[in-house]
C-alpha positions as CSV (number, residue, x, y, z in Angstrom):
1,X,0.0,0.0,0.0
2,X,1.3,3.4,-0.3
3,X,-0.1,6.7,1.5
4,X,-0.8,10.1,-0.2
5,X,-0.9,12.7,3.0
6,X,-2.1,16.1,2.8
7,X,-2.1,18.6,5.7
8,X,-5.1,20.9,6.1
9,X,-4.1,24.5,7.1
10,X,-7.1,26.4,7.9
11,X,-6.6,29.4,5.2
12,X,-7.6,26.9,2.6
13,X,-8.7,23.4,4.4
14,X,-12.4,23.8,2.8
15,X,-10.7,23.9,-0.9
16,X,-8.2,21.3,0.1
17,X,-11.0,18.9,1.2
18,X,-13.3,19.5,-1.3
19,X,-10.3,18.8,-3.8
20,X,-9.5,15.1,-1.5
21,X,-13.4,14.0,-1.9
22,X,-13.6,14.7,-5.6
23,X,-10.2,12.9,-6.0
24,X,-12.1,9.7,-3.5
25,X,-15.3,10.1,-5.5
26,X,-12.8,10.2,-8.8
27,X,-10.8,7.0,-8.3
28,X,-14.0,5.3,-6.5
29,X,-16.1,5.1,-9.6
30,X,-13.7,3.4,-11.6
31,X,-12.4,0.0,-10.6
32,X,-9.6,-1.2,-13.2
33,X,-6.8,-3.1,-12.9
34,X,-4.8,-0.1,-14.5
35,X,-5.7,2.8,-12.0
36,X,-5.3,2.9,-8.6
37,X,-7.5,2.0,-6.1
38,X,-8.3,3.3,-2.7
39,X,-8.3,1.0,0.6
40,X,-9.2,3.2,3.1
41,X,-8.9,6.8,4.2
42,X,-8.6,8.8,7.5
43,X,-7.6,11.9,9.3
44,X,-5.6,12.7,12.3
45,X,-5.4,16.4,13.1
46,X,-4.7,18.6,9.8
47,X,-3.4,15.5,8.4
48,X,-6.0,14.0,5.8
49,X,-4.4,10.3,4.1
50,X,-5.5,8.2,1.5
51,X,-4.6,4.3,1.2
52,X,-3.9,3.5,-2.0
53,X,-3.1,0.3,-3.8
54,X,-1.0,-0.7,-5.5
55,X,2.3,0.1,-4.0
56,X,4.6,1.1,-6.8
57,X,8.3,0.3,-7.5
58,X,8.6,3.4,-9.3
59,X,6.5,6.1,-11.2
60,X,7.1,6.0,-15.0
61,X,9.2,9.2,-14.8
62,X,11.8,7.5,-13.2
63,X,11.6,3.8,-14.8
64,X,12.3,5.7,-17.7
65,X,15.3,7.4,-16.4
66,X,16.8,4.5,-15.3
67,X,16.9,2.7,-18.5
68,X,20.3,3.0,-19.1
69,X,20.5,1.2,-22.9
70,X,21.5,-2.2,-21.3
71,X,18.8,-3.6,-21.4
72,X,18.2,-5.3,-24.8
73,X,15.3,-3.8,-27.1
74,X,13.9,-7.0,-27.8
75,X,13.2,-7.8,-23.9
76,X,12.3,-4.1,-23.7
77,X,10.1,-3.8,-26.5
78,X,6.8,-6.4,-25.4
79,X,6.5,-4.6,-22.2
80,X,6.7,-1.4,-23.4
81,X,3.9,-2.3,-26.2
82,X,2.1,-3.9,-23.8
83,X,2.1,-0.7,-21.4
84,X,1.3,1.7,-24.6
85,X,-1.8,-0.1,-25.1
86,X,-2.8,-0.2,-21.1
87,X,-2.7,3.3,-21.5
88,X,-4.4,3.7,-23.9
89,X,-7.3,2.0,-23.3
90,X,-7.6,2.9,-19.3
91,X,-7.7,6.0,-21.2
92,X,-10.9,5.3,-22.8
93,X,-12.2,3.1,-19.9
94,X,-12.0,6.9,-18.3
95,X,-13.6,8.9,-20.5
96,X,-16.1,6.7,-21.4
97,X,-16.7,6.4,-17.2
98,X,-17.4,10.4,-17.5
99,X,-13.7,11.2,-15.7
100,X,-11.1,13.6,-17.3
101,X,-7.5,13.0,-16.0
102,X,-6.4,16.5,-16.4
103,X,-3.1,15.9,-15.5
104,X,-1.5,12.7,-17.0
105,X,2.8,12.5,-17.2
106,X,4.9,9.8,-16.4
107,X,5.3,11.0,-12.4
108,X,1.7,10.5,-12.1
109,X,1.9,6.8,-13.5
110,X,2.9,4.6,-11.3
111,X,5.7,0.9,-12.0
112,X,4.8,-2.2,-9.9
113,X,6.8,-5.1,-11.8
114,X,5.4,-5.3,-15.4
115,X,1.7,-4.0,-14.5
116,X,1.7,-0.4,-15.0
117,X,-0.9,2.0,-13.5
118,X,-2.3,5.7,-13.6
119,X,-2.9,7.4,-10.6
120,X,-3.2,11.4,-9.4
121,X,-6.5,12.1,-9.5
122,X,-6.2,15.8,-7.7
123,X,-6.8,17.2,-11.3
124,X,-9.5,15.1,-12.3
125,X,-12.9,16.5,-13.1
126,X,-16.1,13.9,-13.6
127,X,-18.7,14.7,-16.0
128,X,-22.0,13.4,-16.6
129,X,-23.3,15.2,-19.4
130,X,-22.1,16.3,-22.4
131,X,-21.9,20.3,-21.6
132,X,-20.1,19.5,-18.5
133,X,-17.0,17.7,-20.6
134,X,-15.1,20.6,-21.2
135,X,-13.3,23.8,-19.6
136,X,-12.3,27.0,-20.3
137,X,-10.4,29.6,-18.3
138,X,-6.9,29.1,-16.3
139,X,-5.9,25.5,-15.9
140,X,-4.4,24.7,-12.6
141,X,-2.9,21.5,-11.3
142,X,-1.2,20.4,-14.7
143,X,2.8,20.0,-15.5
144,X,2.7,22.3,-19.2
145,X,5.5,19.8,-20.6
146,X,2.5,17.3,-21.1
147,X,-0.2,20.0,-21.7
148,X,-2.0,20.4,-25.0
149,X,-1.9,24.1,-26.8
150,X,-5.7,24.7,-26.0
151,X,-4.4,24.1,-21.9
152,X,-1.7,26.4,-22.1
153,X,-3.6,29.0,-23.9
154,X,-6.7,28.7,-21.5
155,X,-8.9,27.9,-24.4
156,X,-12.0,25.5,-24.0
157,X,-10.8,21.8,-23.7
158,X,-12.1,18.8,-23.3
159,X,-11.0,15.0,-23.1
160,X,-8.9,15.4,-25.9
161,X,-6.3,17.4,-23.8
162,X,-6.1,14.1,-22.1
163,X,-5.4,12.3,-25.1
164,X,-2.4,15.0,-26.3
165,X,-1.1,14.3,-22.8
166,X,-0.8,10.7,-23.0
167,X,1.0,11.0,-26.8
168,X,3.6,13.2,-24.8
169,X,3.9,10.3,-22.6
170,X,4.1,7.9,-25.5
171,X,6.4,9.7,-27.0
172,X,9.0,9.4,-23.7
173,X,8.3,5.5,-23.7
174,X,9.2,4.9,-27.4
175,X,12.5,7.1,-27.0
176,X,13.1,4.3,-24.5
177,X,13.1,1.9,-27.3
């Protein structure tokens, strides 16, 4: 298991918690074996924590790093497809669940052995309806390495940002290759 803490000042603990429950609510209405799941939560003090599983060997940031080039492409390259396509499709197992990642890069995907698994849900934003899909205005909570024009700019976006997010991600994995 692995534990995500945040400590609850007073200036902003209603934001903060309101941001913790949608990120509950967020992982909570999807049950995959490629995003994480949550075992329990609690709070002690200003302390809030959530029990997540699985605990992770490394996030994909630094799995990537440590690639050094010994490792043989052809023992590299199965995995590596095999991950792209994980991706990819908890992707759509997402959006088609109404849930926009809003921030997706390789230090908010987490390593454990050859199962590979998305997790970071601060960012995320449900929708239910069509209308409620996309935003407009200042984007906060996203790493603009991995964000789409239409981000950046503050234009109206939807899950599509997602999707340039994940090629920029793609992209690092295949450079592995």
């Amino acid at each position: 298991y692995a534990r995500k803490s945040m400590f609850l000042r007073r200036s902003s603990e209603r934001q903060l918690r309101e941001m913790i429950e949608n990120e509950i609510a967020v992982i909570k209405s999807m049950r995959h074996p490629h995003i994480v799941s949550i075992y329990c939560t609690y709070q002690e003090k200003q302390q809030y924590s959530i029990v997540l599983e699985p605990l992770a060997q490394a996030d994909l940031e630094t799995w990537l790093d440590q690639q050094d080039g010994t490792t043989a492409t052809s023992k590299l390259s199965p995995l590596l497809e095999k991950w792209i396509l994980c991706l990819a499709t908890t992707l759509a197992f997402m959006h088609g669940h109404g849930v926009r990642h809003k921030d997706i890069k390789t230090k908010n995907i987490l390593v454990q052995g050859t199962r590979i698994v998305y997790s970071d849900f601060g960012s995320s934003r449900a929708f239910l309806e069509e209308n409620a899909a996309s935003t407009e205005g200042p984007a906060y909570g996203h790493t603009r390495m991995y964000s789409a024009p239409e981000v950046i700019a503050w234009e109206r976006r939807n899950t599509s940002a997602d999707v340039f997010s994940l090629g920029c991600v793609l992209t690092e994995i295949v450079n592995v290759l």
